[in-house]
Biopython code that builds the backbone (N, CA, C, O; Angstrom):
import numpy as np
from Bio.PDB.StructureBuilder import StructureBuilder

atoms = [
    (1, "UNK", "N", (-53.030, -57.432, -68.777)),
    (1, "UNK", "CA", (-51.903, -57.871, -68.046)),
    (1, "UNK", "C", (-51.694, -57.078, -66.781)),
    (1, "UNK", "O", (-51.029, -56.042, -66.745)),
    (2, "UNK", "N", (-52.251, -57.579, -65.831)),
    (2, "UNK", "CA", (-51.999, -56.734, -64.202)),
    (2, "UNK", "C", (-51.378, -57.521, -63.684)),
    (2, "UNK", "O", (-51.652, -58.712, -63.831)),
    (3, "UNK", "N", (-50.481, -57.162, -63.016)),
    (3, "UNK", "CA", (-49.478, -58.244, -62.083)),
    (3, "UNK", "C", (-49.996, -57.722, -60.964)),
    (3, "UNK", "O", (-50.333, -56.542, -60.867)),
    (4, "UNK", "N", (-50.090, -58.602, -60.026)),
    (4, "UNK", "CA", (-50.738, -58.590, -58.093)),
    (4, "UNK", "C", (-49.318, -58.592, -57.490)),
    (4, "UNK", "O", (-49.392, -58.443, -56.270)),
    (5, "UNK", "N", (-47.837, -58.730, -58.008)),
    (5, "UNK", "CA", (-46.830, -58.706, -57.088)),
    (5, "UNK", "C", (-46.427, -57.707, -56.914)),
    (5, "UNK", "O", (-45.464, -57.136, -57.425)),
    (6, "UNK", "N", (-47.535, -57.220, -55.746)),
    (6, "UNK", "CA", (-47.404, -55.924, -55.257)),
    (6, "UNK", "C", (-47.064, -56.185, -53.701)),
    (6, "UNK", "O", (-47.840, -55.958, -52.773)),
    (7, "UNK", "N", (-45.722, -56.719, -53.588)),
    (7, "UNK", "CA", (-45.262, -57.039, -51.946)),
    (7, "UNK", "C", (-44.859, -56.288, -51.194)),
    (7, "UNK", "O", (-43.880, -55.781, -51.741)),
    (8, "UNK", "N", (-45.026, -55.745, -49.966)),
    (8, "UNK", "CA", (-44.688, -54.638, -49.393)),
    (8, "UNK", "C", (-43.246, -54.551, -49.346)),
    (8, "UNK", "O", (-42.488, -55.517, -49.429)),
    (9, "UNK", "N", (-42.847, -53.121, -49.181)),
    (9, "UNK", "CA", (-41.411, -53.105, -49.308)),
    (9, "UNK", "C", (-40.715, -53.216, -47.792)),
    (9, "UNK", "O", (-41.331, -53.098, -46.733)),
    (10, "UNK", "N", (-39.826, -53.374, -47.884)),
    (10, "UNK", "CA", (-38.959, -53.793, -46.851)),
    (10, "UNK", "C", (-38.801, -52.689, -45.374)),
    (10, "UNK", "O", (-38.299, -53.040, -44.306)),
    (11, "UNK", "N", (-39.159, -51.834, -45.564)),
    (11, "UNK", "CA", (-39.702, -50.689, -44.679)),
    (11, "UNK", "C", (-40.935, -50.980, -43.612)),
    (11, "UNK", "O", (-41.075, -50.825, -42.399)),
    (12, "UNK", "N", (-41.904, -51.572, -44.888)),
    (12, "UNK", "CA", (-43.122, -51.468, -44.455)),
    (12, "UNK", "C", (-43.352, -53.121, -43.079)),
    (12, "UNK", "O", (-44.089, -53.121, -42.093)),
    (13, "UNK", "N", (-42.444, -54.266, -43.556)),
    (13, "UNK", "CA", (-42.213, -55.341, -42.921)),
    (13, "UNK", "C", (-41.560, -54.993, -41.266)),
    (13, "UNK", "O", (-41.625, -55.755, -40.301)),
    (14, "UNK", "N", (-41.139, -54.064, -41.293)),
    (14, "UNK", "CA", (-40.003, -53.646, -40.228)),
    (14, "UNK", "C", (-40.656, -53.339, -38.983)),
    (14, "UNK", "O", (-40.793, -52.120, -39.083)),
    (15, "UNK", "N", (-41.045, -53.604, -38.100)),
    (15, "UNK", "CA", (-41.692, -53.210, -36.863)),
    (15, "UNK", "C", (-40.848, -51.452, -36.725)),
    (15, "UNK", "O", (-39.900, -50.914, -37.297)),
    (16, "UNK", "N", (-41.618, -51.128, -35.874)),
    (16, "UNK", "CA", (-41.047, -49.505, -35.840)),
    (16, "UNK", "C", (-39.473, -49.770, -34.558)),
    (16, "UNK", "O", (-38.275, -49.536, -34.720)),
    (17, "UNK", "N", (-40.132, -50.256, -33.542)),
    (17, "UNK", "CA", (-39.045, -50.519, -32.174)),
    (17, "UNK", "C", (-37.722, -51.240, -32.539)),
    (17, "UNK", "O", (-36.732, -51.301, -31.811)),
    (18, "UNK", "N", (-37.893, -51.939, -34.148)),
    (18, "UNK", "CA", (-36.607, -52.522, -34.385)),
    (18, "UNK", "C", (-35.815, -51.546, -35.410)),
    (18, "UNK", "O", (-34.705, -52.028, -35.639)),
    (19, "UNK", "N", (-36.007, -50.473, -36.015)),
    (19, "UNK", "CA", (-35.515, -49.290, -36.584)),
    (19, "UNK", "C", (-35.058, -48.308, -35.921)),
    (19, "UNK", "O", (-35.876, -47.462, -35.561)),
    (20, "UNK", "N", (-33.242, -48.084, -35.470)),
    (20, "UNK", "CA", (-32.653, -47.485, -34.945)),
    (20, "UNK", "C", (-32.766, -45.701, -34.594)),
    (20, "UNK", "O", (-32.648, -45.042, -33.561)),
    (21, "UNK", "N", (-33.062, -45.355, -36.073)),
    (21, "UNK", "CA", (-33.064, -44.033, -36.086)),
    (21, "UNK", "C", (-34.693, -43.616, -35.389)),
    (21, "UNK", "O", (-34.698, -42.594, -34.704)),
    (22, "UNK", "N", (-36.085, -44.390, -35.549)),
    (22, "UNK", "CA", (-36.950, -44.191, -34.773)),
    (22, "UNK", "C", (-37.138, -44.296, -33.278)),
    (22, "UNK", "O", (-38.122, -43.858, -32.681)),
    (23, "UNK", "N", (-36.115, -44.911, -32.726)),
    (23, "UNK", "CA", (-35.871, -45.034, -31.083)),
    (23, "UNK", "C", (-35.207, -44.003, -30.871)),
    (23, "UNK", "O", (-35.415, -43.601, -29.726)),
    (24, "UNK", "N", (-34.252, -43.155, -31.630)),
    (24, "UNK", "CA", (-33.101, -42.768, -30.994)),
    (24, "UNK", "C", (-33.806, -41.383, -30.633)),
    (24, "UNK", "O", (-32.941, -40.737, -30.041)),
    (25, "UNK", "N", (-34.868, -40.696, -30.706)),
    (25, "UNK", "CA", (-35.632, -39.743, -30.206)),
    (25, "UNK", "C", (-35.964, -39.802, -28.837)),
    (25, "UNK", "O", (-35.422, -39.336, -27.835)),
    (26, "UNK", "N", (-37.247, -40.662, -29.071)),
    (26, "UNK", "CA", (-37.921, -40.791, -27.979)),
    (26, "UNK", "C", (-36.980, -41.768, -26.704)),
    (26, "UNK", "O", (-37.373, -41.933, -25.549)),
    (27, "UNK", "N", (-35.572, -42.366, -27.337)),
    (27, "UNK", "CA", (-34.846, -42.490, -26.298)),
    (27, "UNK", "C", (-33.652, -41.712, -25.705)),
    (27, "UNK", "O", (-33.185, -41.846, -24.574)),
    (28, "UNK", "N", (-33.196, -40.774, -26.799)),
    (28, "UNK", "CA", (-32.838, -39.704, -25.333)),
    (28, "UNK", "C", (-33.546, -38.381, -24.902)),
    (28, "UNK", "O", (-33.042, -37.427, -24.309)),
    (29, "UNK", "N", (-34.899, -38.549, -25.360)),
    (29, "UNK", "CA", (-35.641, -37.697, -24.401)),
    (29, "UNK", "C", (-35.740, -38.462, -22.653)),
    (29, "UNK", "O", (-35.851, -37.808, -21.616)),
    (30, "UNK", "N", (-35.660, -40.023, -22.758)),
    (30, "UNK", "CA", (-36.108, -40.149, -21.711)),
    (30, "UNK", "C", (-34.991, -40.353, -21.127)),
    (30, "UNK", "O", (-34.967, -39.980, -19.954)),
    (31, "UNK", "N", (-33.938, -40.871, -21.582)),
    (31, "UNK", "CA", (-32.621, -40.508, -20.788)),
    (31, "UNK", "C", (-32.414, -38.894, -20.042)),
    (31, "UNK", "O", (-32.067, -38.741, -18.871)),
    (32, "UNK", "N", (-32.724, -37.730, -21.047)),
    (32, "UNK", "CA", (-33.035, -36.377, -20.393)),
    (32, "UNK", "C", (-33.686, -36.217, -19.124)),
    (32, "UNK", "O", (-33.243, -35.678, -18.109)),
    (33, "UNK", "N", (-34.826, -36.774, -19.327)),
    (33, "UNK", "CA", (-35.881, -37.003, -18.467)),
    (33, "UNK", "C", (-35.346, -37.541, -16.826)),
    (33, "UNK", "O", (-35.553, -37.209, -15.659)),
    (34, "UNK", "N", (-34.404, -38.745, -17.704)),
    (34, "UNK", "CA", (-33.986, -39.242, -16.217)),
    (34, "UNK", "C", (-32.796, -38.666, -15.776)),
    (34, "UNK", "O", (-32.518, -38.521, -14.586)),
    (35, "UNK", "N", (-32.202, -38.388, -16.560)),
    (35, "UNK", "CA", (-31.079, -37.301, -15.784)),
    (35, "UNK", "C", (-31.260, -36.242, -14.745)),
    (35, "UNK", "O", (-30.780, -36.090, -13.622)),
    (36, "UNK", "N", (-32.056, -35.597, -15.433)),
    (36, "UNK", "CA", (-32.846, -34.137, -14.912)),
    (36, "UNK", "C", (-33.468, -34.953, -13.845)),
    (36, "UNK", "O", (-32.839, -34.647, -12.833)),
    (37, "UNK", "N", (-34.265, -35.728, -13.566)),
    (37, "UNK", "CA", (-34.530, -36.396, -12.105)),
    (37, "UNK", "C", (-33.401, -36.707, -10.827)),
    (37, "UNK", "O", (-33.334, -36.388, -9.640)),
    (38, "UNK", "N", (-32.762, -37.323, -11.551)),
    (38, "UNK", "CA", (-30.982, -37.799, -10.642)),
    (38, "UNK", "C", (-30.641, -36.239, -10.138)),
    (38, "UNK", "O", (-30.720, -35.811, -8.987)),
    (39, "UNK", "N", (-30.210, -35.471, -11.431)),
    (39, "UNK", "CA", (-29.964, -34.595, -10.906)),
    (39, "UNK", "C", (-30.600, -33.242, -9.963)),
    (39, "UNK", "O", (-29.945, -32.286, -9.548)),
    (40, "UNK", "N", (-31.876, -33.463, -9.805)),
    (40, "UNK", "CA", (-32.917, -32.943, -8.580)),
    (40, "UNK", "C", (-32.470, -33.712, -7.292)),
    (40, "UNK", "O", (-32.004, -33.206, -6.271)),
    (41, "UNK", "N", (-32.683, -34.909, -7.519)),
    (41, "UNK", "CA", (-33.059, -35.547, -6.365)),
    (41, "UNK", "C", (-31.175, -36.028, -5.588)),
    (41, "UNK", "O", (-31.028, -36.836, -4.671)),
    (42, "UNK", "N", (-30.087, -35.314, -6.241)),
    (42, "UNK", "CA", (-28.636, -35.272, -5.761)),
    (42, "UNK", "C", (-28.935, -34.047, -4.822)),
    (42, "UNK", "O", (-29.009, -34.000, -3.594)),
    (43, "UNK", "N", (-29.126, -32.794, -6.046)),
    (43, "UNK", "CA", (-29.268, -31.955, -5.406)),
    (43, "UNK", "C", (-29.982, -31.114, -4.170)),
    (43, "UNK", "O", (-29.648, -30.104, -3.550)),
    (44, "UNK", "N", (-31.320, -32.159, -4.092)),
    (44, "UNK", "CA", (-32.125, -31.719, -3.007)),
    (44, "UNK", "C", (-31.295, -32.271, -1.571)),
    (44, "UNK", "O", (-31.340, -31.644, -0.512)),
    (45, "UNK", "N", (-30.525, -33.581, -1.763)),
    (45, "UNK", "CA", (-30.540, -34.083, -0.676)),
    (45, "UNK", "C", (-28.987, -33.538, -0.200)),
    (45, "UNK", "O", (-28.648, -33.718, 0.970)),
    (46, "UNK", "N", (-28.300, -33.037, -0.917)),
    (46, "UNK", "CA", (-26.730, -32.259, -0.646)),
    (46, "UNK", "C", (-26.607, -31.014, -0.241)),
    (46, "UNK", "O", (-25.580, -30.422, 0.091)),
    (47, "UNK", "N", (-28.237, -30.453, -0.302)),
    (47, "UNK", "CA", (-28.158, -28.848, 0.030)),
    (47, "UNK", "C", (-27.274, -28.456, 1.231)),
    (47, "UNK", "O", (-26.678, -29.304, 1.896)),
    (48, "UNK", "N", (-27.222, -27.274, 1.453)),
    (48, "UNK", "CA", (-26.328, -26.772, 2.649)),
    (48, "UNK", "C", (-27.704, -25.952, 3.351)),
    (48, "UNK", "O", (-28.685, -25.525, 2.742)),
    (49, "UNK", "N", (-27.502, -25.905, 4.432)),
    (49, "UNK", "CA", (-28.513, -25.686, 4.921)),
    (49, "UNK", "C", (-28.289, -24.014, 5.411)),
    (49, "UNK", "O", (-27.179, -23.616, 5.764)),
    (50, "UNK", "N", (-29.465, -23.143, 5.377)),
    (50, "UNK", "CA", (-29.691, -21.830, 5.609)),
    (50, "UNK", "C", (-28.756, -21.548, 6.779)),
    (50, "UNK", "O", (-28.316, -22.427, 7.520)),
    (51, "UNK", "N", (-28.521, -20.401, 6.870)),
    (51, "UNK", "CA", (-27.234, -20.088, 8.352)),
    (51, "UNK", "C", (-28.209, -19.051, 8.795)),
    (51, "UNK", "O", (-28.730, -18.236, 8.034)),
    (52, "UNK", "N", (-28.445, -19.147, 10.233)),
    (52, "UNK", "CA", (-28.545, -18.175, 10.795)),
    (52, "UNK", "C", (-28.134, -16.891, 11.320)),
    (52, "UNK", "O", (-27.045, -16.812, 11.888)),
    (53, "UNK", "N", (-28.799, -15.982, 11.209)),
    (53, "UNK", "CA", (-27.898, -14.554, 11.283)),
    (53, "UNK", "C", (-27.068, -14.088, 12.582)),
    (53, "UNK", "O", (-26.035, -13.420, 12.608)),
    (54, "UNK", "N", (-27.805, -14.624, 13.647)),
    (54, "UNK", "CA", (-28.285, -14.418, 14.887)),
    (54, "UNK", "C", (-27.211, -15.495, 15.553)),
    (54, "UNK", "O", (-26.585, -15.167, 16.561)),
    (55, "UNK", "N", (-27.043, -16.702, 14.984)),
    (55, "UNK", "CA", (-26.651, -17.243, 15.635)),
    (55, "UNK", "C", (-24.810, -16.961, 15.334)),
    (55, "UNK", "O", (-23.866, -17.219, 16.081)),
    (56, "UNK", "N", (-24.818, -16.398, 14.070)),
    (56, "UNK", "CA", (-23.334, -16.477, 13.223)),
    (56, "UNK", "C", (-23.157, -15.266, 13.985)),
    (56, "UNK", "O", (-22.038, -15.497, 14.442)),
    (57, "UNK", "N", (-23.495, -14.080, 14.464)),
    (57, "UNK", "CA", (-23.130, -13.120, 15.135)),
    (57, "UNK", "C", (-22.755, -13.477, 16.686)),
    (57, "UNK", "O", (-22.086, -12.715, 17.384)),
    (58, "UNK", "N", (-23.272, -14.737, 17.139)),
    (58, "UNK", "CA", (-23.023, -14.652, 18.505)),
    (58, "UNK", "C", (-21.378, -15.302, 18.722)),
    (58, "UNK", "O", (-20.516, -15.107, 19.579)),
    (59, "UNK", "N", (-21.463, -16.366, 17.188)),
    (59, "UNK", "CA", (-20.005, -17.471, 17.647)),
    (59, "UNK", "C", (-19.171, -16.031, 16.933)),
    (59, "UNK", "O", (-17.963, -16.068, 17.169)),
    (60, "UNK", "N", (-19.583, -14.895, 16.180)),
    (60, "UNK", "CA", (-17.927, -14.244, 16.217)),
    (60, "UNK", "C", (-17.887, -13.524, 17.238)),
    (60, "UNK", "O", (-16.760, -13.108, 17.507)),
    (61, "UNK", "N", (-19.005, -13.107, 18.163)),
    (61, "UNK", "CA", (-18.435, -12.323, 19.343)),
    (61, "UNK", "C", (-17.963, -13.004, 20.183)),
    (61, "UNK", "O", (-16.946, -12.509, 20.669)),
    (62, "UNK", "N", (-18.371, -14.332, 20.749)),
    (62, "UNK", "CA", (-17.818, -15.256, 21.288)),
    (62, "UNK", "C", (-16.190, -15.863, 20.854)),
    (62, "UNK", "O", (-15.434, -16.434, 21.640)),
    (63, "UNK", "N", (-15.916, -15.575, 19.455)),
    (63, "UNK", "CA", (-14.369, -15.699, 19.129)),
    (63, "UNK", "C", (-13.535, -14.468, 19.033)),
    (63, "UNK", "O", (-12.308, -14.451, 18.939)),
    (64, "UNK", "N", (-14.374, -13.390, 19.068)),
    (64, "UNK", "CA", (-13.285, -12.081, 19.365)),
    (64, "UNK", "C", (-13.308, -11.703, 20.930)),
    (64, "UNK", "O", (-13.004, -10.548, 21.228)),
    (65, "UNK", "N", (-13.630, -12.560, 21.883)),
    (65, "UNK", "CA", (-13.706, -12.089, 22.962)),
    (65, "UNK", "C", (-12.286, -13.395, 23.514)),
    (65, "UNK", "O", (-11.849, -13.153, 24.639)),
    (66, "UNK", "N", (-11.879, -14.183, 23.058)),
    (66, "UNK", "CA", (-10.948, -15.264, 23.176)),
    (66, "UNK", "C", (-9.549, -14.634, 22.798)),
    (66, "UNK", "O", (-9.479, -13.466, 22.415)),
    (67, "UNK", "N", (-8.724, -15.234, 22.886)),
    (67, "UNK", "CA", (-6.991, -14.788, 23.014)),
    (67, "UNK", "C", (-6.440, -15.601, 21.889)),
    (67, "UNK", "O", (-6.924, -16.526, 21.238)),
    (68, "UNK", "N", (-4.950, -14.808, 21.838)),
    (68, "UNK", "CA", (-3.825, -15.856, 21.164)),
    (68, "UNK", "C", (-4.856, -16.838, 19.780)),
    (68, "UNK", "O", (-5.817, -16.650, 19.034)),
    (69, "UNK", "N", (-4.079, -17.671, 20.046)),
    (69, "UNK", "CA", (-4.065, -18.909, 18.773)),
    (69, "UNK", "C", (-5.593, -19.558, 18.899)),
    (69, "UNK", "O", (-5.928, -20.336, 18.006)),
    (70, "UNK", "N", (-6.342, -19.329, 19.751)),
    (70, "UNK", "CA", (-7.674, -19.671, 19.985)),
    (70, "UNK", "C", (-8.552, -19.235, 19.666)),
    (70, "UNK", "O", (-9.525, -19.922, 19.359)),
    (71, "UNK", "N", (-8.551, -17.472, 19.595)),
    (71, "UNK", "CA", (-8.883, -16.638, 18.881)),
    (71, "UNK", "C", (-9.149, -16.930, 17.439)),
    (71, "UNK", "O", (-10.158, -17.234, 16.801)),
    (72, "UNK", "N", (-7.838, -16.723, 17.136)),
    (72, "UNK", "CA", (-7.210, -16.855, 15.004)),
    (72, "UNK", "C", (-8.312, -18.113, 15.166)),
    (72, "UNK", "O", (-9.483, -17.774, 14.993)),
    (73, "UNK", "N", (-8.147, -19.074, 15.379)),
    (73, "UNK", "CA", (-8.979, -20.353, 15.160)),
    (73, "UNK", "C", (-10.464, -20.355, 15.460)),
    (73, "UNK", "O", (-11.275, -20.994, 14.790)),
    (74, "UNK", "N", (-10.658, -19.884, 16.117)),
    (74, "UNK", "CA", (-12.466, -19.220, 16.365)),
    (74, "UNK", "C", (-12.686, -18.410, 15.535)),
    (74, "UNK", "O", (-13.791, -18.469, 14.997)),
    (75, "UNK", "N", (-11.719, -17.334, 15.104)),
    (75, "UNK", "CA", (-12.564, -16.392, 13.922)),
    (75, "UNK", "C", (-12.424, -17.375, 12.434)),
    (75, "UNK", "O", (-13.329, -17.381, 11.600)),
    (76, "UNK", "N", (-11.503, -17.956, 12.317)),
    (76, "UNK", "CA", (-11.794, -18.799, 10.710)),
    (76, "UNK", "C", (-12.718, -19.454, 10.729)),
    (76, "UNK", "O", (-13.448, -19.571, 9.745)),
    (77, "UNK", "N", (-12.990, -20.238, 12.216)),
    (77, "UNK", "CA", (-14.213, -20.946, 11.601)),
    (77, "UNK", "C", (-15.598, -20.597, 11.849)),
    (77, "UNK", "O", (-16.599, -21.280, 11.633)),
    (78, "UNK", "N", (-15.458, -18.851, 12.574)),
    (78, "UNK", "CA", (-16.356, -18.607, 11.989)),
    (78, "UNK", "C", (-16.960, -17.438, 10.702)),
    (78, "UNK", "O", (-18.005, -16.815, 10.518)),
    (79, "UNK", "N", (-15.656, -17.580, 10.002)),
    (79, "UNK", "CA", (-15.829, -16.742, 8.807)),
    (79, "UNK", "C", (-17.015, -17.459, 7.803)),
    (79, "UNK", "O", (-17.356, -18.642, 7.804)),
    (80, "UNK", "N", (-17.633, -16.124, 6.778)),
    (80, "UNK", "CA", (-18.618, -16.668, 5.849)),
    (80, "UNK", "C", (-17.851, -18.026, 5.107)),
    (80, "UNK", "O", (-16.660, -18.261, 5.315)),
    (81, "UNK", "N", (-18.616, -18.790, 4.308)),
    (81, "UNK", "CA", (-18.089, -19.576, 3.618)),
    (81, "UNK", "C", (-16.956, -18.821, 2.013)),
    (81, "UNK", "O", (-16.055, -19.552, 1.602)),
    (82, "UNK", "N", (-17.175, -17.397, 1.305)),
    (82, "UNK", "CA", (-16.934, -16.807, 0.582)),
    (82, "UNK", "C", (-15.492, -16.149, 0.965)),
    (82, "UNK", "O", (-14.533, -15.921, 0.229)),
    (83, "UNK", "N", (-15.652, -15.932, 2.298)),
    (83, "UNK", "CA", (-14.118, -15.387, 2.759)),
    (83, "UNK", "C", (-13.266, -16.606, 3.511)),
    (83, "UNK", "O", (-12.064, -16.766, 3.727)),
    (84, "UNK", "N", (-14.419, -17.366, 3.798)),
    (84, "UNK", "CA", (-12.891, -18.770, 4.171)),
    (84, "UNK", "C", (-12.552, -19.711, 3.087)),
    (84, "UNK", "O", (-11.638, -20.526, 3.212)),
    (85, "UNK", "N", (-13.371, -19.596, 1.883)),
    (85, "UNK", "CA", (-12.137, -20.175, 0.948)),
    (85, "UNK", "C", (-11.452, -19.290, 0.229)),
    (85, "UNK", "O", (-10.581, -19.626, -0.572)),
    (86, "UNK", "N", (-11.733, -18.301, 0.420)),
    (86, "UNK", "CA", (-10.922, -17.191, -0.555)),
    (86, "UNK", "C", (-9.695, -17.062, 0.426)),
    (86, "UNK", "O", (-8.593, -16.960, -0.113)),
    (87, "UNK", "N", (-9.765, -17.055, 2.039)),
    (87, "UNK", "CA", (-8.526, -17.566, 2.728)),
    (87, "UNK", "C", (-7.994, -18.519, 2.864)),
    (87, "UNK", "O", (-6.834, -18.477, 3.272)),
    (88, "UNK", "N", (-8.599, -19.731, 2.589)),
    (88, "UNK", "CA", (-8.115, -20.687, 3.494)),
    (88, "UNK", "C", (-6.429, -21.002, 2.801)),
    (88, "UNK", "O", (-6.121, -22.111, 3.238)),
    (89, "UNK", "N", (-5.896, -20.753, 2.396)),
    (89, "UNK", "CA", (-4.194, -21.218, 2.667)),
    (89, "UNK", "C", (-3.568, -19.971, 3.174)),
    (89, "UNK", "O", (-2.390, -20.126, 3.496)),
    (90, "UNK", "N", (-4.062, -18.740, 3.333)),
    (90, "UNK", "CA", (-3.246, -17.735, 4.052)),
    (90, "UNK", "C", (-3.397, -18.327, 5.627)),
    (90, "UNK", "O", (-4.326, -18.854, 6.240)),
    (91, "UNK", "N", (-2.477, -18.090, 5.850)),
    (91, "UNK", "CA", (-2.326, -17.844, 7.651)),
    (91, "UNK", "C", (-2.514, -16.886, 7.998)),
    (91, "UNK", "O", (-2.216, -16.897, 9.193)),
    (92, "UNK", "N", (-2.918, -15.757, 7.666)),
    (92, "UNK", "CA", (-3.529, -14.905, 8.576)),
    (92, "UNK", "C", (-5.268, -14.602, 8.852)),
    (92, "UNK", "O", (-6.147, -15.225, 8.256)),
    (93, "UNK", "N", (-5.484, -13.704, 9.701)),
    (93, "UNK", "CA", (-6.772, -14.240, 9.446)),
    (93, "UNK", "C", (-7.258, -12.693, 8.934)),
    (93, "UNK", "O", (-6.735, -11.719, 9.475)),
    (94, "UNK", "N", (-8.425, -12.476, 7.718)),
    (94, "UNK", "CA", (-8.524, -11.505, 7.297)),
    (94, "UNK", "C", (-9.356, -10.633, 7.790)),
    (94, "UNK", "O", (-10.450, -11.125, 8.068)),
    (95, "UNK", "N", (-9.219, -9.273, 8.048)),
    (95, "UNK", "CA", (-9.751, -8.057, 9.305)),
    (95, "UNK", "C", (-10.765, -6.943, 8.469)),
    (95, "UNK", "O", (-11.276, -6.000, 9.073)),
]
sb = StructureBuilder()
sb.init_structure("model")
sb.init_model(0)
sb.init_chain("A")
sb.init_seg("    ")
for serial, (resi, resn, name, xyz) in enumerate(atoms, 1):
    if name == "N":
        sb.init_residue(resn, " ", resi, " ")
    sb.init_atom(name, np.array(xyz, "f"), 0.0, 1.0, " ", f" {name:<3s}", serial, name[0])
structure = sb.get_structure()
């Protein structure tokens, strides 16, 4: 007495791409994947661009050589970026 109803089990019928928990790997690796791209290719194109040394020394001598209210306004803008937001709501300008 051998029985042949040996039918595959319900696992084995299942294509792999239609089983949730087997996608959910290899699909947020590639969501990772594409994130980490977006987020290169934001960042490359938003950079701030290098400051020159040479040139940032000439606009503050050029604004401490100016007067009055023209002055104050030539030296803020040309303070580092680190000391003009650490000022920017004081009104004075920092020495």
């Amino acid at each position: 007495m051998s029985s042949d109803n040996t039918a595959p089990s319900a696992m084995e019928r299942t294509p792999i791409w239609k089983v949730p928990q087997a996608v959910l790997v290899p699909g947020l690796l590639l969501v990772g994947v594409i994130a980490t791209s977006v987020m290169v290719v934001v960042s490359a194109i938003g950079q701030d661009p290098v400051l020159d040394k040479d040139m940032y020394e000439r606009e503050r001598l050029a604004a401490q050589a100016l007067q009055g209210d023209e002055r104050a306004k030539a030296l803020l803008a040309a303070l580092p970026a680190n000391q003009g937001r650490n000022h920017a709501a004081s009104p004075v300008v920092p020495k």
